[in-house]
N, C-alpha and C positions, 0 to 999 in steps of 0.2 A: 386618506386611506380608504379603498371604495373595500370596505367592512361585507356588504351585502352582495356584491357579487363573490367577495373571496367563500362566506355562507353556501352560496345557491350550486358554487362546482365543487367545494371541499368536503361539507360535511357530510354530504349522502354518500360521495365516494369512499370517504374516510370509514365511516360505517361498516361499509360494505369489507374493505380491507382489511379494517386494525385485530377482528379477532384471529383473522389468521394468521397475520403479521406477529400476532403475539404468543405465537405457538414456538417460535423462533427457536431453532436448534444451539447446540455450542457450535463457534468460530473455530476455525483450525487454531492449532495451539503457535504464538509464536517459535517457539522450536522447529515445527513442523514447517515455516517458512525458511528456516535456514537450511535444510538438506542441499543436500549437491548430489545431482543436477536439480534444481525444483521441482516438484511434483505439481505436476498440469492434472485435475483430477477432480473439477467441479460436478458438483451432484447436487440436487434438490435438495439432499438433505442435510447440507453446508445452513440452511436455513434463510427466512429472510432479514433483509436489512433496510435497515430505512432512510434517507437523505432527503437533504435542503436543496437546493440551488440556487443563488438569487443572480439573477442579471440586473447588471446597472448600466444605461445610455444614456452619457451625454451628447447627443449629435454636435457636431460644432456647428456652430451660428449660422443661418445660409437666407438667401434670398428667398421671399416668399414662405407657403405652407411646407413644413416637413413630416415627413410620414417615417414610421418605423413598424417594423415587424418582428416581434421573439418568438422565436419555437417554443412551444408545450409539450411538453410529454404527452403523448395523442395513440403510440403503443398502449395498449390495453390486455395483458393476457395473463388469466389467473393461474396460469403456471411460472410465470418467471416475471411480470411488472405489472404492476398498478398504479396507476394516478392516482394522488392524494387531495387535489387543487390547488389553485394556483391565487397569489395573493399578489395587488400592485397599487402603488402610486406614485404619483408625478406630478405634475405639473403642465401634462397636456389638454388639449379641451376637449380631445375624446378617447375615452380606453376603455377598449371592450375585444372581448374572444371573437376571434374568424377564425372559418374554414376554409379546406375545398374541397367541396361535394365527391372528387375524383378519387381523392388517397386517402380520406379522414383525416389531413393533416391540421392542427391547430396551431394557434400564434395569437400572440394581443400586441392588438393594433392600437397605435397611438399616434394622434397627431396633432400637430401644435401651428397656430397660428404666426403669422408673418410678426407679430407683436410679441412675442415670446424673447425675452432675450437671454435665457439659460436654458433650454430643453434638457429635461431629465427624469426618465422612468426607473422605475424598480421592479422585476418582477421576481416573485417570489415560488417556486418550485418543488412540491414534497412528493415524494413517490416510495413506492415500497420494490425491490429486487428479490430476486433467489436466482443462483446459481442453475444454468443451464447443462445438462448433459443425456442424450441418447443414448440408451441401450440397443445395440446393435443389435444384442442374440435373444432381444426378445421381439420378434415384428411384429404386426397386429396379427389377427388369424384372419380377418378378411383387410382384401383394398382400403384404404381410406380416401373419400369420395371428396375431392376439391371441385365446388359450385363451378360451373360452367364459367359464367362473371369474374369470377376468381380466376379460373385458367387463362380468359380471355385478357385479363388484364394483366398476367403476370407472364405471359409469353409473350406479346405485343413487343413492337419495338419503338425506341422512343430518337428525341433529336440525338444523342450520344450515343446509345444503344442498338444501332441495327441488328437484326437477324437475317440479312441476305449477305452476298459478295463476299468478301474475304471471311468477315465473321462466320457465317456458315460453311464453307469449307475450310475453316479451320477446327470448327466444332466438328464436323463431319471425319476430320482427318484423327481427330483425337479420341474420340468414342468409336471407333470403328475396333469390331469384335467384342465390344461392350456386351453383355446379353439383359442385365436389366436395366431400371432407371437409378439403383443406390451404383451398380458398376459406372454408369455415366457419368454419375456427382463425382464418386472418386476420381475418376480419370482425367475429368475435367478440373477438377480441387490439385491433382498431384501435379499434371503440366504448369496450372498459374504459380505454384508454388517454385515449380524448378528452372522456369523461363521468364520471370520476371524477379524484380530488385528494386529495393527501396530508396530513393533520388531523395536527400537531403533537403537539398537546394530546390522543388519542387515546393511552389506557393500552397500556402494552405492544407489542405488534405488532397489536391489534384483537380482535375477535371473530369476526368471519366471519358475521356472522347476514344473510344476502342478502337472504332475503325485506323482510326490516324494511328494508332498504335502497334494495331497489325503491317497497316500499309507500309508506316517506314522502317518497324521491325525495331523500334525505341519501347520493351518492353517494362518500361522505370515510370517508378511515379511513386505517389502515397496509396491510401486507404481507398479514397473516393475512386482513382484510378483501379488498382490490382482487384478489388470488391465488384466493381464496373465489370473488367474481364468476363471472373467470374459468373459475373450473372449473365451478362449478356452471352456467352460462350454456351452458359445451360440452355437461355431462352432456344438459341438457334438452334439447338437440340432436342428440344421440344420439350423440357424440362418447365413448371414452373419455378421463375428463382424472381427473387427480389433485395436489392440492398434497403439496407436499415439506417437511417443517418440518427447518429445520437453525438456523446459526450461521455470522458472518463470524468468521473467522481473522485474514487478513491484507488488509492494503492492496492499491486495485486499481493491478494492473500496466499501466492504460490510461490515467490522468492522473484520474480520475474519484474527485476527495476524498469524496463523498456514498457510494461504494460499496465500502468496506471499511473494517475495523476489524482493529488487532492487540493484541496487547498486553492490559489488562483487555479482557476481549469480555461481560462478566456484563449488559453491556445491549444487544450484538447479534447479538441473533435474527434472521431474517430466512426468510419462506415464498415459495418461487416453486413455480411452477406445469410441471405437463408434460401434454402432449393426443397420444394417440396418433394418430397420420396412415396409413394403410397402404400408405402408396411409401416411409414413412421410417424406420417403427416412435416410439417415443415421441420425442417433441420436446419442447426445453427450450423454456420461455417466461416474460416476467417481466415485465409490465406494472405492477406496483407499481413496479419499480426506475427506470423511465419519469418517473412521479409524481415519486418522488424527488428524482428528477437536477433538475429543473423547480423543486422546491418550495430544494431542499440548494446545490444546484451553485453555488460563487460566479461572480458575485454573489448571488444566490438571487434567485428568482421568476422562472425564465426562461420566456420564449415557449414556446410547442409549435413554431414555424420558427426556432429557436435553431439555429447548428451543432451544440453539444453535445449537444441535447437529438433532432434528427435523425441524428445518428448510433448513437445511443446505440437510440434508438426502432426502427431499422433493425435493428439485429443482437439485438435482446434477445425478438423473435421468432425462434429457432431457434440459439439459443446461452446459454450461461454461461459466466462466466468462476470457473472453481473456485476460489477465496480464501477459501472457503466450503466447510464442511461439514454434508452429509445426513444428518440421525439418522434419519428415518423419513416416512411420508406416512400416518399412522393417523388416524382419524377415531371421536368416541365412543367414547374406548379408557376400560375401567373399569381401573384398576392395581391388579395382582396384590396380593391379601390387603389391598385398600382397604374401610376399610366406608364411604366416601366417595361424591358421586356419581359418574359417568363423567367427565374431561374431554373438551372439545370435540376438541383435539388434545397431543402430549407437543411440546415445545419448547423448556420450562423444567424444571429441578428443581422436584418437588413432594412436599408432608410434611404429615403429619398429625399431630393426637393427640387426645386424650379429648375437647378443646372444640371439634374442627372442624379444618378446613384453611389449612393456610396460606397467605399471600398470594403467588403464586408470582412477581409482578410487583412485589414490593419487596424487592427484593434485598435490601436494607441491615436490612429488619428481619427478613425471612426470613432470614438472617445465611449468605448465600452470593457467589462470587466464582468467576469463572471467568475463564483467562489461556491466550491460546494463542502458540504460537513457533513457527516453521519450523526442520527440523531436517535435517539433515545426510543 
């Protein structure tokens, strides 16, 4: 168990974290989750909460050296997540934290010799949450000023994400009479919401490939896809926006069975979206989870003028409810000492070896398993 590095990233952070973390407000009352329609209605002052996460990788056996990579919680922001560090072992002959200088995305890399004839890591994951929620009617009194670098990087377009051709006039066609940039997010947030649908049958959490999506006019997918839209829709509008890729933890504390997971979480993922406004600075948004609620919510197939599903549609521009953890928001990240392509984004454990990469979307034969708990 490498004791001394789990030390060198947990405990300063822990420090830094736990006296706020222990200011912690009262939880909604179980009651309060049974109302009908749910009450969507996260606020900072739900308080924070604390979780585990551990990821376990067995690779199955393969030719030659294999390499793997876990996402980190690598979101850092002392209004709604903190990293607490991260604890691992195995049985590989090298395990240690990488980056990429690009997105601050983090991951521990392990990799194990052609002689290894059981590869198996564990990595261990504490962070601290709070509930996310914007106040509309209060803006700042002046701009809030996003660094040049920042703009530069959050407007950019990437291999999935264009901002030219159909993507821009379709963003063009949709903010048009817009007059400011919180009008833009809405308008852009209320069409992804009314023109796209959540595909079941869709691998994983999606791809994100927009253009293809505008061009055939197959407006369906999951999170990674509808969140994609999204941002990529602001980018071309000149909007900063950025998706966020994480993981549900636990159950939502709002009655809403479609939007949380605890316990095994090895199959939820889940990417939402953020669009910087300058009276607010960045704002949460999740119009996939909209989709959801519509497609999941019993009984399922609900109307878009559902109670549920206008409630839920109301507050999921300019709020999350944290039950959910932030590993990063990187895009076209290559992983440190991959001779692999880039992936599109980190989300999932991913590994390789001599015949290629592994399927990071089948858990069961990628031979991994992740479990999360609320802790104390």
């Amino acid at each position: 168990m490498n004791r001394r590095s789990f030390l060198k990233t947990s405990v300063i952070a822990a420090a830094i974290a736990m006296p706020t973390v222990g200011r912690a407000a009262q939880l909604a009352s179980p009651a309060a989750a049974a109302m009908s329609p749910p009450p969507f209605a996260p606020t900072p002052e739900s308080g924070w909460r604390r979780f585990e996460v551990t990821t376990r990788i067995e690779p199955s056996p393969a030719d030659g050296v294999i390499r793997a990579w876990v996402p980190l919680p690598s979101m850092d922001d002392a209004a709604w997540q903190r990293p607490m560090g991260n604890l691992w072992q195995g049985n590989a002959a090298v395990m240690r934290v990488v980056g990429d200088a690009a997105s601050g995305a983090q991951m521990l890399y392990a990799e194990w010799s052609a002689s290894t004839g059981e590869p198996v890591l564990e990595v261990v994951s504490r962070f601290a949450t709070r509930d996310r929620a914007i106040d509309f009617s209060k803006p700042a009194a002046r701009p809030i000023t996003l660094a040049a670098a920042e703009r530069k990087l959050y407007t950019r377009a990437t291999a999935l994400l264009p901002t030219d051709g159909i993507v821009r006039s379709t963003a063009r066609d949709i903010v048009r009479g817009a007059k400011t940039d919180e009008d833009k997010a809405r308008a852009i947030y209320e069409w992804v919401v009314d023109n796209t649908f959540r595909e079941p049958s869709t691998r994983g959490c999606g791809l994100g490939d927009i253009q293809s999506m505008l061009e055939t006019g197959n407006l369906s997918g999951k999170c990674a896809d509808l969140s994609a839209l999204y941002v990529g829709l602001c980018r071309a509008a000149g909007l900063p926006a950025r998706d966020v890729y994480g993981i549900r933890v636990a159950d939502s504390r709002f009655g809403y069975k479609s939007l949380g997971k605890s316990g095994n979480i090895s199959k939820a993922q889940h990417c939402r979206a953020e669009v910087f406004l300058e009276r607010y600075g960045w704002v949460p948004v999740d119009p996939a989870d909209v989709r959801k609620v519509v497609l999941e919510e019993p009984p399922g197939q609900l109307a878009l003028d559902d109670p549920k599903v206008l409630a839920v549609r109301q507050r999921l521009f300019g709020a999350w409810e944290m039950n959910w953890l932030a590993y990063n928001d990187a895009h076209d990240l290559r992983l440190p000492g991959s001779t692999g392509p880039a992936v599109p984004f980190l989300m999932y454990p991913q590994a390789e070896s001599a015949t290629g990469r592994f399927d990071s979307l089948d858990a069961d034969a990628f031979r991994y398993t992740l479990a999360s708990k609320e802790i104390a």
